[in-house]
KOLBANU-279852 format. One record per residue: residue in one letter; x, y, z of N, C-alpha, C, O, CB in turn; chain; residue number from 1. Coordinates in steps of 0.2 Angstrom, whole numbers, plus 5000, padded with zeros to 4 digits. Glycine has a CB too. Layout:
<nodes>
NODE   rest    n_x    n_y    n_z   ca_x   ca_y   ca_z    c_x    c_y    c_z    o_x    o_y    o_z   cb_x   cb_y   cb_z   kette    nr
NODE      A      X      Y      Z      X      Y      Z      X      Y      Z      X      Y      Z      X      Y      Z       A   NUM
...
</nodes>
This chain:
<nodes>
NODE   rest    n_x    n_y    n_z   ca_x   ca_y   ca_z    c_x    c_y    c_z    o_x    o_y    o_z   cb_x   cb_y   cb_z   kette    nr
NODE      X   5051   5595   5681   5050   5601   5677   5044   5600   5672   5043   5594   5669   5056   5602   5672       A     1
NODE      X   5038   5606   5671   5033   5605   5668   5036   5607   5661   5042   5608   5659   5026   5608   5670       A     2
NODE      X   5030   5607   5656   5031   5605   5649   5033   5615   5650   5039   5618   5648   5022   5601   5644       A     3
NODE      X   5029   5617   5651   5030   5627   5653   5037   5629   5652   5040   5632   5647   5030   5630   5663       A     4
NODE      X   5040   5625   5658   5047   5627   5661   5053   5624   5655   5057   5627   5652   5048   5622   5670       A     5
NODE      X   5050   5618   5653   5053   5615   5648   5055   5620   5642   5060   5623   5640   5049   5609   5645       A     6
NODE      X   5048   5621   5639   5047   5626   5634   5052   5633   5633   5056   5634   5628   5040   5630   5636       A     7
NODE      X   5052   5637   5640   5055   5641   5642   5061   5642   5642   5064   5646   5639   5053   5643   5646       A     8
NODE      X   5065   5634   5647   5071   5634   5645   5073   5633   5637   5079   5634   5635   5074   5629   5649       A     9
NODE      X   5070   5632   5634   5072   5629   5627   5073   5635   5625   5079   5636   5622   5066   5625   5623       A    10
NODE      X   5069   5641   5624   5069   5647   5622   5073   5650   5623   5074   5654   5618   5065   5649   5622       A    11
NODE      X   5077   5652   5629   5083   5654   5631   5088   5652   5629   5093   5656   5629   5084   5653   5636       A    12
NODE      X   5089   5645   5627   5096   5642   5628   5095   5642   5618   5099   5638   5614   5097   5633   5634       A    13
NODE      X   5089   5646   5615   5091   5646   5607   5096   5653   5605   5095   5657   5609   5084   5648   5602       A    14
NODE      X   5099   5654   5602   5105   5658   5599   5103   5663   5593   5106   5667   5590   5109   5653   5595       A    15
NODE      X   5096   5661   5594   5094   5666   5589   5088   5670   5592   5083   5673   5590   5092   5664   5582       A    16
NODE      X   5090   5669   5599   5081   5672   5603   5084   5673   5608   5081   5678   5608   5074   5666   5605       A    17
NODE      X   5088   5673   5611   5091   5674   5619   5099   5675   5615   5102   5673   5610   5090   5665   5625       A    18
NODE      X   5102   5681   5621   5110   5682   5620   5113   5682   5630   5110   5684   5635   5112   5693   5616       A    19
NODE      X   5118   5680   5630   5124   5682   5638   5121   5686   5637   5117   5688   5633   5134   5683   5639       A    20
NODE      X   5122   5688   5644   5124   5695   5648   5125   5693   5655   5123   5688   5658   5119   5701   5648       A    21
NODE      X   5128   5699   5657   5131   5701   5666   5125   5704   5669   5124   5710   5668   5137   5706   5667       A    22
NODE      X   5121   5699   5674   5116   5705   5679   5121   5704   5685   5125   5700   5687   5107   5703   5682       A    23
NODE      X   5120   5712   5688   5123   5717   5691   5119   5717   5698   5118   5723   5699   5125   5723   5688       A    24
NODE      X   5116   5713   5702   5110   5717   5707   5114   5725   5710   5120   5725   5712   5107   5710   5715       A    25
NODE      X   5112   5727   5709   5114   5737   5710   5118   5738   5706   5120   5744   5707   5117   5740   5717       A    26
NODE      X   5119   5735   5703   5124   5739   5698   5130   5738   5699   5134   5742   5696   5124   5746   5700       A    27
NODE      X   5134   5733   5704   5140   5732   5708   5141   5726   5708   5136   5722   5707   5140   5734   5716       A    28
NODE      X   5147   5723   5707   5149   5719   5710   5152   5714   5701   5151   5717   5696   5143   5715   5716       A    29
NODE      X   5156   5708   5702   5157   5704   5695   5150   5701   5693   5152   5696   5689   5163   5699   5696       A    30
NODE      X   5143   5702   5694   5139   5700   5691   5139   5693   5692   5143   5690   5694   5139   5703   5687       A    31
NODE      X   5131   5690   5689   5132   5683   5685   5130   5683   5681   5128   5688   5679   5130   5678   5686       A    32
NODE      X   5130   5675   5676   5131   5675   5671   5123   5671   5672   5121   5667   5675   5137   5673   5669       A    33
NODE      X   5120   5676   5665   5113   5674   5662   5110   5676   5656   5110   5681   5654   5108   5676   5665       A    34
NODE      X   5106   5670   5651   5103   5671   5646   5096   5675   5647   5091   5674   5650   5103   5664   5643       A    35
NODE      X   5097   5682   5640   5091   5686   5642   5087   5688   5634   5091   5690   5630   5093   5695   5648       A    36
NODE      X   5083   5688   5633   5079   5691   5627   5078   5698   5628   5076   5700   5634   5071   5688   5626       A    37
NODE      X   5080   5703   5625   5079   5707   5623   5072   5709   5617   5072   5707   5611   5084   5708   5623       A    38
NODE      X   5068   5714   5622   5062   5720   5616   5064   5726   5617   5066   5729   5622   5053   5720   5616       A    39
NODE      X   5061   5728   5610   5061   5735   5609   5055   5736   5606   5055   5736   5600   5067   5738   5605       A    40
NODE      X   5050   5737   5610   5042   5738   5605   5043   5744   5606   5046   5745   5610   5033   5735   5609       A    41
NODE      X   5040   5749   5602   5039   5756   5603   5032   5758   5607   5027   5755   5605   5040   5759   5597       A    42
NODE      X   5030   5762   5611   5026   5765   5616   5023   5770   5614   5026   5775   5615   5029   5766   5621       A    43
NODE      X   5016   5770   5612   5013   5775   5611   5010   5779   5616   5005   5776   5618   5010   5774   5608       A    44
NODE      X   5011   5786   5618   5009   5791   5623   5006   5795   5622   5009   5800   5620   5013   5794   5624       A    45
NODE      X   4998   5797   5624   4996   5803   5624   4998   5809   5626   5001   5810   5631   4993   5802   5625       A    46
NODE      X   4996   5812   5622   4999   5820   5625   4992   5826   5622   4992   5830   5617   5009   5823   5621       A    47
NODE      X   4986   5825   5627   4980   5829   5624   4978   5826   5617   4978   5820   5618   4983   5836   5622       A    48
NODE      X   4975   5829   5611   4974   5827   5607   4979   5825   5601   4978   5826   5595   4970   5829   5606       A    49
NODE      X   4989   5823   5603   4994   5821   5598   4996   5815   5603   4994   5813   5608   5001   5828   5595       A    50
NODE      X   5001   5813   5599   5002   5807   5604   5010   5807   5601   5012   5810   5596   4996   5798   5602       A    51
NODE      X   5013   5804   5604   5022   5802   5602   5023   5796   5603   5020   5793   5608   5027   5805   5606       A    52
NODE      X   5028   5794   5598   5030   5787   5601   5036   5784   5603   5040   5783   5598   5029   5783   5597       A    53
NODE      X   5038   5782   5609   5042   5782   5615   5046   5776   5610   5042   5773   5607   5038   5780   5623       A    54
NODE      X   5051   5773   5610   5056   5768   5609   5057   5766   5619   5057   5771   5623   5065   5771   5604       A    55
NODE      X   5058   5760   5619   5055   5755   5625   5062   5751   5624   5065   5750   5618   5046   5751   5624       A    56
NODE      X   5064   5747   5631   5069   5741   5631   5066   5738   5636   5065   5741   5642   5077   5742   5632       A    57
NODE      X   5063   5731   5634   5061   5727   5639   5065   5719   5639   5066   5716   5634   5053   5726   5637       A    58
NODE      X   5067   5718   5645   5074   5714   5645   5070   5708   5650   5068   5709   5656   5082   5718   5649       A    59
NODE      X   5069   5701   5647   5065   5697   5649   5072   5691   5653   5077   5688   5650   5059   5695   5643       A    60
NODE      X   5072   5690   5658   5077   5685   5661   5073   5680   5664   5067   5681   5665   5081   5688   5666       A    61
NODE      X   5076   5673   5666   5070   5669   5670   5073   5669   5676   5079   5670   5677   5068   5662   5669       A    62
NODE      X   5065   5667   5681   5068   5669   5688   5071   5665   5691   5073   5667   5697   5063   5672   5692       A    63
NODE      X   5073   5658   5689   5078   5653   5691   5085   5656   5689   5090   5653   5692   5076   5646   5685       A    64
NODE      X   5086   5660   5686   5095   5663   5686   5094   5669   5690   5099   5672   5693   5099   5666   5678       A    65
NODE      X   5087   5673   5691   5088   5680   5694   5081   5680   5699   5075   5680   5697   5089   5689   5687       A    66
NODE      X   5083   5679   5705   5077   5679   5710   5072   5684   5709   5067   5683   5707   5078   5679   5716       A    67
NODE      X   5075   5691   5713   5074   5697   5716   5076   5701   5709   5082   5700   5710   5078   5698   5723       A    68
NODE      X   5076   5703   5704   5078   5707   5700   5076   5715   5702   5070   5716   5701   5076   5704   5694       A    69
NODE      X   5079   5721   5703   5077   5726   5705   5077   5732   5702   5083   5732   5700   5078   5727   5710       A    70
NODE      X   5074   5739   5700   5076   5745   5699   5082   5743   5701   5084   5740   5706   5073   5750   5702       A    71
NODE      X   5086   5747   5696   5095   5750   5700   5099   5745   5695   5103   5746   5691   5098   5748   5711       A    72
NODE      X   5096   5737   5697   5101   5732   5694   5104   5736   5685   5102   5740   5682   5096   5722   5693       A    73
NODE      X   5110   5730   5685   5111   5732   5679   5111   5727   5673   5108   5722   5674   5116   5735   5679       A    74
NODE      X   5113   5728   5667   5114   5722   5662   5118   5722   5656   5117   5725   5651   5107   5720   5660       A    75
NODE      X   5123   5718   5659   5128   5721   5654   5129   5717   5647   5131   5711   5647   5136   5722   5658       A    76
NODE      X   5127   5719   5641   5126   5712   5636   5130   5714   5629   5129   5719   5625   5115   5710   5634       A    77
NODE      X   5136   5709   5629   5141   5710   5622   5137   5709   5616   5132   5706   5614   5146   5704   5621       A    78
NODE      X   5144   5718   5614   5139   5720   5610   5140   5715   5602   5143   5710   5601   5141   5729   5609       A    79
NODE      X   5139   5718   5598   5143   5716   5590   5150   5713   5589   5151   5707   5588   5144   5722   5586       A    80
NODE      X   5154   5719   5592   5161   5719   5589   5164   5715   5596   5161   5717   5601   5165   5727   5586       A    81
NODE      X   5171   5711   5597   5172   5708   5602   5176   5715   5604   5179   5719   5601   5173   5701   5601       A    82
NODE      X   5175   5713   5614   5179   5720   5617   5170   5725   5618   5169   5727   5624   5186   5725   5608       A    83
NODE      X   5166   5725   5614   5162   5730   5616   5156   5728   5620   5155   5722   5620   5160   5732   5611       A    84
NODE      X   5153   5731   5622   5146   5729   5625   5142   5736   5627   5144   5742   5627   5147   5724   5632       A    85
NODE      X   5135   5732   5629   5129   5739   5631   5129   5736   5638   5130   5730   5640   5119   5740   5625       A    86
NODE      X   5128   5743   5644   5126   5740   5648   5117   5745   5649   5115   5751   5647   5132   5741   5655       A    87
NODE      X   5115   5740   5652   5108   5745   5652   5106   5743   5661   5110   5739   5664   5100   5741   5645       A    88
NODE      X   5102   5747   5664   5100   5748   5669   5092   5746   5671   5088   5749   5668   5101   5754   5670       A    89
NODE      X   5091   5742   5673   5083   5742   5676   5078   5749   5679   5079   5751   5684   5083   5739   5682       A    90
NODE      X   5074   5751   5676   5071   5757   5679   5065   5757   5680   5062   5762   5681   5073   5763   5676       A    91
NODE      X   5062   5749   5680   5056   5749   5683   5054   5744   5687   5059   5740   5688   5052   5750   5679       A    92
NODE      X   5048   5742   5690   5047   5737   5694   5047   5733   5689   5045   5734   5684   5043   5736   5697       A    93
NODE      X   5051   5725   5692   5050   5718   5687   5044   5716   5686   5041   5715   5691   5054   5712   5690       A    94
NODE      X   5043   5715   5683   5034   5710   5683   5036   5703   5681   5040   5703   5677   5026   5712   5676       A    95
NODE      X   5033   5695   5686   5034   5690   5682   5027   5688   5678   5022   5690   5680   5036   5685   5687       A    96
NODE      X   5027   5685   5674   5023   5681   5669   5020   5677   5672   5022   5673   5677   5025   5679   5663       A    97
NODE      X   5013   5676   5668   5007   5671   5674   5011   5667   5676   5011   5667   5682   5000   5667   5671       A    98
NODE      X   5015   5662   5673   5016   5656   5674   5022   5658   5683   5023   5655   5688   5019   5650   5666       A    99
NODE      X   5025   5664   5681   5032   5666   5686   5036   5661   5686   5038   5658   5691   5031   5667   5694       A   100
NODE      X   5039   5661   5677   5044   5657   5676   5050   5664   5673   5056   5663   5672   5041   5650   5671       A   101
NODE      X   5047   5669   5671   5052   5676   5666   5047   5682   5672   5042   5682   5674   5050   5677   5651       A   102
NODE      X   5055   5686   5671   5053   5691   5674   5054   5695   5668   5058   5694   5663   5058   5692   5680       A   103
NODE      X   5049   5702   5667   5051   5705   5662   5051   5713   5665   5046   5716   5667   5046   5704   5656       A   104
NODE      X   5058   5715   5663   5062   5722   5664   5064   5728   5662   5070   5729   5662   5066   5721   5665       A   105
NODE      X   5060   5732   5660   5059   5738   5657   5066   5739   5660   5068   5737   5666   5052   5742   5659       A   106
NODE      X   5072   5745   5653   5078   5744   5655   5078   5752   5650   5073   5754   5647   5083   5737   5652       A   107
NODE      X   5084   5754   5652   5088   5760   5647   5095   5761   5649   5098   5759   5654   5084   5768   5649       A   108
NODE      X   5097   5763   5642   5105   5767   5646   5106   5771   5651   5102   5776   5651   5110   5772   5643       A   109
NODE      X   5112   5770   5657   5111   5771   5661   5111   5780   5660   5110   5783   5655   5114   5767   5665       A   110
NODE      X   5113   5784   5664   5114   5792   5664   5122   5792   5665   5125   5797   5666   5110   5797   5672       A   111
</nodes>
């Protein structure tokens, strides 16, 4: 393992940077179990000469727990209170990071 990979796992397995959750590839099945960071940067949009600003969920996982990560998959991650959770959905292509150690996964509630 390089120093990268080292780094990375380290950053997952902190408690105040990474939380569980269940990926679902399609949405089906009892899932596995994997450590994922969640962002919420907000997204600025043009529209002519006004612009809006989009709220975003980008759900970063490494690709050593989730190979193939795909539109559809899901991610189900305990919430606050115990008993609760959010599930969110994948709804765009995955992109891996130069090194193609974290896949990062534009997400929303599902419909």
């Amino acid at each position: 393992m390089d120093a990268f990979a080292a780094a990375t796992d380290a950053l997952f397995a902190d408690p105040n940077i990474a939380r569980d959750a269940i990926w679902r590839m399609g949405g089906l099945g009892p899932g596995i179990f994997v450590r994922v960071i969640t962002r919420r940067p907000d997204e600025v949009a043009g529209f002519g000469d006004s612009r809006a600003i989009l709220s975003t969920l980008l759900i970063d996982v490494r690709r050593s727990d989730v190979t193939a990560p795909a539109s559809g998959d899901t991610v189900e991650i305990p919430g606050p209170s115990p008993g609760t959770s959010e599930i969110f959905q994948i709804i765009a292509t995955p992109a891996l990071d130069s090194l193609r150690l974290v896949w990062t996964c534009e997400a929303a509630e599902p419909p």
